[in-house]
C-alpha positions as CSV (number, residue, x, y, z in Angstrom):
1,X,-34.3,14.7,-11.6
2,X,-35.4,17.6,-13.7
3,X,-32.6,19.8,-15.2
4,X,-32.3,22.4,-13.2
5,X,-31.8,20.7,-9.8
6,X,-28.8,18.3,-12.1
7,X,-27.4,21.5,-12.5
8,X,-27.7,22.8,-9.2
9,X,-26.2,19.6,-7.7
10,X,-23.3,19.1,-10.2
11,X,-22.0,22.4,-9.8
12,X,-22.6,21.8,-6.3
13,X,-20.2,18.9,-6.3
14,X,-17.7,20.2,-8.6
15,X,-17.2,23.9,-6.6
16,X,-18.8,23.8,-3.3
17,X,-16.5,26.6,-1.7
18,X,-16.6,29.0,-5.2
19,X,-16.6,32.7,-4.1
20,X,-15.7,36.0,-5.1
21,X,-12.1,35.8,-6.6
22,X,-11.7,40.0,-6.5
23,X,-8.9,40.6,-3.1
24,X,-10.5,43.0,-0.6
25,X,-10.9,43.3,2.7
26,X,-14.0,46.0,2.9
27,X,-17.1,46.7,1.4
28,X,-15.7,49.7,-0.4
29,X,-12.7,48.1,-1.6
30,X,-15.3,45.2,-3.1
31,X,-17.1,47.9,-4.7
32,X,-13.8,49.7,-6.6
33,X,-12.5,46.0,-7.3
34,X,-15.7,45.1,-9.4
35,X,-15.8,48.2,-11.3
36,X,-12.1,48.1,-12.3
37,X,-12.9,43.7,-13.1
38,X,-15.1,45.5,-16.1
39,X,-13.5,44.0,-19.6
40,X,-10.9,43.0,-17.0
41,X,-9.8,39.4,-16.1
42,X,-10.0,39.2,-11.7
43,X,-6.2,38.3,-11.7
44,X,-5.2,40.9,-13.6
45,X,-7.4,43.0,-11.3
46,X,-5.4,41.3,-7.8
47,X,-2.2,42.0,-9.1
48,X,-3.0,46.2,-8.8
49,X,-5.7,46.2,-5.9
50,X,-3.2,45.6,-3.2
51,X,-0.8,48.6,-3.9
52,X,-3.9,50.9,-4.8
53,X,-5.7,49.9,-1.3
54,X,-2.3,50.4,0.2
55,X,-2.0,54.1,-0.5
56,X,-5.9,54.6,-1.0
57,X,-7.8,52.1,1.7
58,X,-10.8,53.8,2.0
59,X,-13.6,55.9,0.0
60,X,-12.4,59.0,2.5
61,X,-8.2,58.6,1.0
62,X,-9.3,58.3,-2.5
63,X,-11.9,61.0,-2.7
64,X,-8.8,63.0,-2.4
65,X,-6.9,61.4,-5.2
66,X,-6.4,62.9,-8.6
67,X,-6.8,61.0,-11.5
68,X,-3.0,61.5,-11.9
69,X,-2.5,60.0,-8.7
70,X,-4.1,56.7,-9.4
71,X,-3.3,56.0,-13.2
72,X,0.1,54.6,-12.4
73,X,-1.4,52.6,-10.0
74,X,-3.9,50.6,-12.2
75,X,-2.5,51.4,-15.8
76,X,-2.1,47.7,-16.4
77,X,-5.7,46.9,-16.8
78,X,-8.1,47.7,-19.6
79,X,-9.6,51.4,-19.7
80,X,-7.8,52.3,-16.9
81,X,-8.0,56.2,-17.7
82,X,-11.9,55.6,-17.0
83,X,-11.1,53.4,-14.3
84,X,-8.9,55.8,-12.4
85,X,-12.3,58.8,-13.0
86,X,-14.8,56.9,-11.6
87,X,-13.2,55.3,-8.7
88,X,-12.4,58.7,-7.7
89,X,-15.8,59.9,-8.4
90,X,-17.6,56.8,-6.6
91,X,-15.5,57.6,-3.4
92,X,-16.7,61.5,-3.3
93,X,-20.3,60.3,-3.7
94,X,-19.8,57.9,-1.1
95,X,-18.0,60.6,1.0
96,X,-21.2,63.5,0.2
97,X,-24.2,61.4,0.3
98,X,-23.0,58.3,2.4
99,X,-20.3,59.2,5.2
100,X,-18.2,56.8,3.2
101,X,-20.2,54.0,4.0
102,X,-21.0,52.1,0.4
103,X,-25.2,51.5,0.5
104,X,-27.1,48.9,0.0
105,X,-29.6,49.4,-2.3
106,X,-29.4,48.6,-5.9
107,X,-30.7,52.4,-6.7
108,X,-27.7,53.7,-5.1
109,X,-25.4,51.4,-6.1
110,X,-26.2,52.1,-9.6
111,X,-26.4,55.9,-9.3
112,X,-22.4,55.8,-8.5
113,X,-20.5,56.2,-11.3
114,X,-18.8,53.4,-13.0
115,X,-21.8,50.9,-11.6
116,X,-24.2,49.3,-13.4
117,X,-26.3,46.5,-12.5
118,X,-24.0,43.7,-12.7
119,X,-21.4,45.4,-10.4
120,X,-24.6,46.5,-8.0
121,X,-25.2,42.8,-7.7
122,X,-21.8,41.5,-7.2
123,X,-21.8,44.0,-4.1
124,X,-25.3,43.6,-3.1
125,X,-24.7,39.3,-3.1
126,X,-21.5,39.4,-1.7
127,X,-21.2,42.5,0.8
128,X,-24.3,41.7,2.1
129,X,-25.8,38.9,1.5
130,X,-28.6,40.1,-0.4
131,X,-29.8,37.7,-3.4
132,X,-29.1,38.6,-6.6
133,X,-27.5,37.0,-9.9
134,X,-25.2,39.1,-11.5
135,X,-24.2,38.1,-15.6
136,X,-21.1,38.4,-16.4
137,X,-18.9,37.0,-19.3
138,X,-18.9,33.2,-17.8
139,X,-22.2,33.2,-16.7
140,X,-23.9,34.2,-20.2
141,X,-21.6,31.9,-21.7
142,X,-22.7,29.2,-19.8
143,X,-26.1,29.9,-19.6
144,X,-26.4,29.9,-23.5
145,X,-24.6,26.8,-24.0
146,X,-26.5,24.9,-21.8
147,X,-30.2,25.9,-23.0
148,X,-30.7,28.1,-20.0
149,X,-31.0,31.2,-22.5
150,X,-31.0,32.0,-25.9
151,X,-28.2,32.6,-28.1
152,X,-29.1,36.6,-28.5
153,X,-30.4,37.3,-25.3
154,X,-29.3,40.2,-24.0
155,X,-27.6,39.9,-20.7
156,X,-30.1,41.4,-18.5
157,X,-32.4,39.0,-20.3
158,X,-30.1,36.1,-19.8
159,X,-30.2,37.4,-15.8
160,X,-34.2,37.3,-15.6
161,X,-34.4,33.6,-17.1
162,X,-32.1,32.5,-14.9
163,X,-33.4,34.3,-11.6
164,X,-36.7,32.7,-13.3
165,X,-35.5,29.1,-13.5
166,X,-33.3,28.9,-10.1
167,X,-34.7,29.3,-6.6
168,X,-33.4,32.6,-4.7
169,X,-32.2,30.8,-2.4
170,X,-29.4,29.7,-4.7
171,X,-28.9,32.6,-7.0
172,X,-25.3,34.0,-4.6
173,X,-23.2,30.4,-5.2
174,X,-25.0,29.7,-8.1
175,X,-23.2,33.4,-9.8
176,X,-20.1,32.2,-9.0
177,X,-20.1,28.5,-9.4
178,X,-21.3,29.4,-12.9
179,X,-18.4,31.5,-12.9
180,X,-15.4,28.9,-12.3
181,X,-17.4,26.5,-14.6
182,X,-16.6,29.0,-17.5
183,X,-13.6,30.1,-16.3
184,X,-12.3,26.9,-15.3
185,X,-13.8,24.3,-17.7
186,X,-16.2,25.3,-20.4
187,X,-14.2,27.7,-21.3
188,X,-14.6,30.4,-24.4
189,X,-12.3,28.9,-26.9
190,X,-11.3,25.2,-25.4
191,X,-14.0,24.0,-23.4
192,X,-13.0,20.5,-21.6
193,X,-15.6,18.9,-23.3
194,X,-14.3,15.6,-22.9
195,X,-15.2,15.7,-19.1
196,X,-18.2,17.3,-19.4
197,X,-21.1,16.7,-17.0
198,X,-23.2,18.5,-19.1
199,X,-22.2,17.5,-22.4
200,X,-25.5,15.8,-23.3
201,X,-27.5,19.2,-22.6
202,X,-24.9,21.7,-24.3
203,X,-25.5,23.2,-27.8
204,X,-22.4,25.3,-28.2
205,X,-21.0,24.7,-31.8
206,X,-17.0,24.2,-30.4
207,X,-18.6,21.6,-28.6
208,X,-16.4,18.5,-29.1
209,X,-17.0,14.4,-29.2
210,X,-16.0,12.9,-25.7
């Protein structure tokens, strides 16, 4: 079995029901979820999303919003004063151009502000169900460790070697399966080598004897 496939089927077997870990219950509120996740750990994320939905559900409510508004709201996650502009921003495009409705191209996706591509494809994947492989933090780790990039690719780079190397068919599980393997194991600082399926294949240097 070539390496690739190993990969595929131990991640497989490891997290077969890994998913989206951002709370929402629209399209929209999936949108303003992954831009405030930016430099921004997904639980701390949950723990505001719920009272900021709660008051502002919808791209029509927080269109309306002043930044003032919705600062208190998210202050306890990284670059929140940005944050707190775009989302507002995002929601009036979406309210001008789109009746609200968030779209489903990557063009317009990336022409909101506070998206760029790795936020386009974690809505365009997940909201609807269009392939795509988005790179973030885990995912690059992962990928270098385990030989499936280079150790100064750039992200984007690191995203077209792996669309490269993986059928498309796989690329939606395969971005988040990737995702709870660095979050949950081969993690930045103390990766469980000593568990490792893919200890053999790894060349990252805090990699430990089993």
């Amino acid at each position: 079995m070539n390496k690739i496939n190993v990969i595929l089927n131990t991640l497989q077997d490891m997290y077969p029901d890994a998913h989206v870990e951002l709370t929402h219950q629209s399209h929209f509120q999936l949108l303003v979820a992954v831009v405030l996740s930016a430099q921004t750990t997904d639980k701390a994320v949950n723990k505001v999303t719920p009272k900021l939905f709660e008051v502002f559900p919808d791209a029509k409510a927080l269109s309306k919003a002043s930044v003032q508004d919705v600062i208190p709201l998210i202050k306890t996650i990284g670059l929140y004063q940005n944050k707190a502009k775009n989302i507002i921003l995002l929601s009036q495009q979406l309210m001008t151009l789109y009746e609200g409705i968030v779209p489903s191209d990557r063009a317009s996706l990336e022409a909101l502000p506070g998206v760029g591509r790795k936020t386009a494809n974690v809505v365009l994947s997940n909201a609807f169900n269009i392939p795509a492989l988005a790179v973030d933090t885990h995912v690059e780790r992962v990928s270098k460790r385990l030989r499936l990039a280079k150790k100064n690719d750039s992200v984007l780079v690191v995203e077209q070697k792996l669309m490269k190397k993986f059928p498309k068919k796989h690329w939606t599980k395969l971005h988040h399966q990737l995702i709870f393997f660095g979050r949950y194991h081969c993690t930045a600082k103390q990766p469980k080598c000593h568990d490792c399926p893919f200890f053999d294949m790894c060349v990252s240097p805090l990699k430990h004897k089993k």
